[in-house]
LUMZAMI-494944 format. One line per field, with one value per residue (C-alpha): residue in one letter; chain; x, y, z. Coordinates in steps of 0.001 Angstrom, whole numbers, plus 500000, padded with zeros to 6 digits. Layout:
<nodes>
type = c(A:...) $
mol = c(A:...) $
px = c(X:...) $
py = c(Y:...) $
pz = c(Z:...) $
</nodes>
This chain:
<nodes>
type = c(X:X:X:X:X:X:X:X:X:X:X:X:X:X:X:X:X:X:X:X:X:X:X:X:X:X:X:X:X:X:X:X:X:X:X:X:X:X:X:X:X:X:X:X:X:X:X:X:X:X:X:X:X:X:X:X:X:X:X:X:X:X:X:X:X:X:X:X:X:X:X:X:X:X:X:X:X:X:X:X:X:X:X:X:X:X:X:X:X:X:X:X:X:X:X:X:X:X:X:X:X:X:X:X:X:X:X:X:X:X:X:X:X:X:X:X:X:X:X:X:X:X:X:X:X:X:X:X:X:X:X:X:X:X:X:X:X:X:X:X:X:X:X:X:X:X:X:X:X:X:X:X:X:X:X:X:X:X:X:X) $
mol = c(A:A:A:A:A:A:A:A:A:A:A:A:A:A:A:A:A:A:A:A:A:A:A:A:A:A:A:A:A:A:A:A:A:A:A:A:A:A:A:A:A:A:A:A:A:A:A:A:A:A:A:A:A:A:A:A:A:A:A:A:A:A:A:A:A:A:A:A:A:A:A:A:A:A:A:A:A:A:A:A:A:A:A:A:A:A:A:A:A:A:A:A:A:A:A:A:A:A:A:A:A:A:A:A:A:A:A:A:A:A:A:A:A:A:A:A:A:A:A:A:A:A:A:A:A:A:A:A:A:A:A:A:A:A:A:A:A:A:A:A:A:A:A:A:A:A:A:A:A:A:A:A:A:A:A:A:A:A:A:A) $
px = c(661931:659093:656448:657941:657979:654446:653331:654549:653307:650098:650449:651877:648128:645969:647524:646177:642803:642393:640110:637491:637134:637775:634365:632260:633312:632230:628836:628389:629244:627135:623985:624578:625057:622274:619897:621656:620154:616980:616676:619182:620119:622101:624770:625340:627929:626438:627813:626889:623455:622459:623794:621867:618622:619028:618028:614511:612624:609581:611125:612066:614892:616711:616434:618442:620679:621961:622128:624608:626267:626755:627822:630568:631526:632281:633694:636400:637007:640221:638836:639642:636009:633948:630611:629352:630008:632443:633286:630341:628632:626306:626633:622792:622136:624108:622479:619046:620665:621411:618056:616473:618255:616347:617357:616137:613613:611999:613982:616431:620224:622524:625656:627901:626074:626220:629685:630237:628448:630344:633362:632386:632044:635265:636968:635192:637119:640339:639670:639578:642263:639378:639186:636779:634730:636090:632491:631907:633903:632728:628961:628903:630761:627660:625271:626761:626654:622669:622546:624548:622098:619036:620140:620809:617759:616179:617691:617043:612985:613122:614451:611994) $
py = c(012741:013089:012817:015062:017014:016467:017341:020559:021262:020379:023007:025852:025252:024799:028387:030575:031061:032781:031167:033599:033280:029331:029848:031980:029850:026239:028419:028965:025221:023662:026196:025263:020988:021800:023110:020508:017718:018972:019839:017603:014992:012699:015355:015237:012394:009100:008382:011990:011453:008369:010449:013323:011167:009566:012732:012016:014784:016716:019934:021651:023926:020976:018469:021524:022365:018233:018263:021446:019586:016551:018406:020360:017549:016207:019087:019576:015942:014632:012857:013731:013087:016233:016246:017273:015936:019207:017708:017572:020284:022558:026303:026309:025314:027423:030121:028249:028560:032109:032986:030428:032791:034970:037335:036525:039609:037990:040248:039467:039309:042223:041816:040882:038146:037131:037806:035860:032982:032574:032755:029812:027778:028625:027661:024403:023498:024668:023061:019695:020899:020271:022364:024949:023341:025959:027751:027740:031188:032979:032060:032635:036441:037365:036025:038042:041311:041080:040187:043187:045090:043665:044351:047713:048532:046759:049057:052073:051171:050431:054138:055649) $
pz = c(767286:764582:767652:769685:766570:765594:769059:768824:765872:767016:770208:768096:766083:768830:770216:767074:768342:771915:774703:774290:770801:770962:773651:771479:768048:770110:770746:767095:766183:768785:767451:764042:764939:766997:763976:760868:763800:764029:759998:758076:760538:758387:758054:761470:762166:763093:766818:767558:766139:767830:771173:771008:769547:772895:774725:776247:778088:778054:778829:775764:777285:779433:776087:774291:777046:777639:773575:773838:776406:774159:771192:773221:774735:771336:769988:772972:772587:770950:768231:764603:763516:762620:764046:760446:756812:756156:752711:751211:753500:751984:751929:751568:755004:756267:754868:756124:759655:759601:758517:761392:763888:766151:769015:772170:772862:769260:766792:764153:765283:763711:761690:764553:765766:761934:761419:764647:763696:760449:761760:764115:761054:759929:763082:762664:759214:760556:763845:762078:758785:756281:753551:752840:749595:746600:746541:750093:751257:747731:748341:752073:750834:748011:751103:753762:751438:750673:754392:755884:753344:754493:758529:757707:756114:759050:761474:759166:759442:762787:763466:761006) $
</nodes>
């Protein structure tokens, strides 16, 4: 009774996010496992490491795309094991990430690409029911407000 119970718990929560969001939040994660790897590896949980330190290839772009591979994997995986420390995660290297983050024709992304990606890491806490550390959501808020500032005047010198 309490499985059958806990199962559908467990169905009711994995139907609050839609598969289009669930798509574009697993593309934020995997970016962001992606850059704690190449920066601040030892967050990056220790099976999942050693797998992606196991990619071997001279070609820049297929090295990436079979470590995006791995990380999804991972992440779409039943396992209850983050592929970051989320306790003691740092809301510091987040912020690194965001400003590491470059548009593809070489120019800075715009607010919805950075309201997208921080929404991706909150899917990843509530996809593994870790809580937020306190300061996280109230530092990641004062960030996002000088950064929405700073894109805006961007955009207003790019027009002048």
């Amino acid at each position: 009774m309490m499985e059958e119970l806990n199962n559908e718990v467990q169905m009711v929560r994995n139907n609050t996010v839609n598969a289009k969001s669930k798509s574009f939040y697993l593309y934020g994660i995997i970016k962001y496992v992606l850059w704690l790897h190449d920066h601040k590896p030892g967050v990056v949980e220790p099976s999942l490491r050693a797998l992606l330190d196991t990619v071997a290839t001279d070609d820049t772009t297929e090295a990436y795309k079979q470590k995006q591979s791995h990380v999804k994997l991972y992440v779409e995986s039943d396992r209850r094991e983050p592929p970051l420390d989320l306790v003691d995660s740092n809301v510091h290297d987040f912020e690194c990430f965001f400003m590491s983050l470059w548009r593809k024709d070489g120019k800075k992304p715009g607010k919805s690409l950075y309201g997208s990606m921080r929404s991706s890491i909150f899917h990843l806490y509530r996809l593994y029911d870790v809580q937020m550390p306190e300061n996280y959501d109230n530092e990641l808020r004062k960030f996002f407000k000088g950064l929405k500032r700073s894109v805006v005047r961007r955009q207003q010198e790019s027009n002048a």
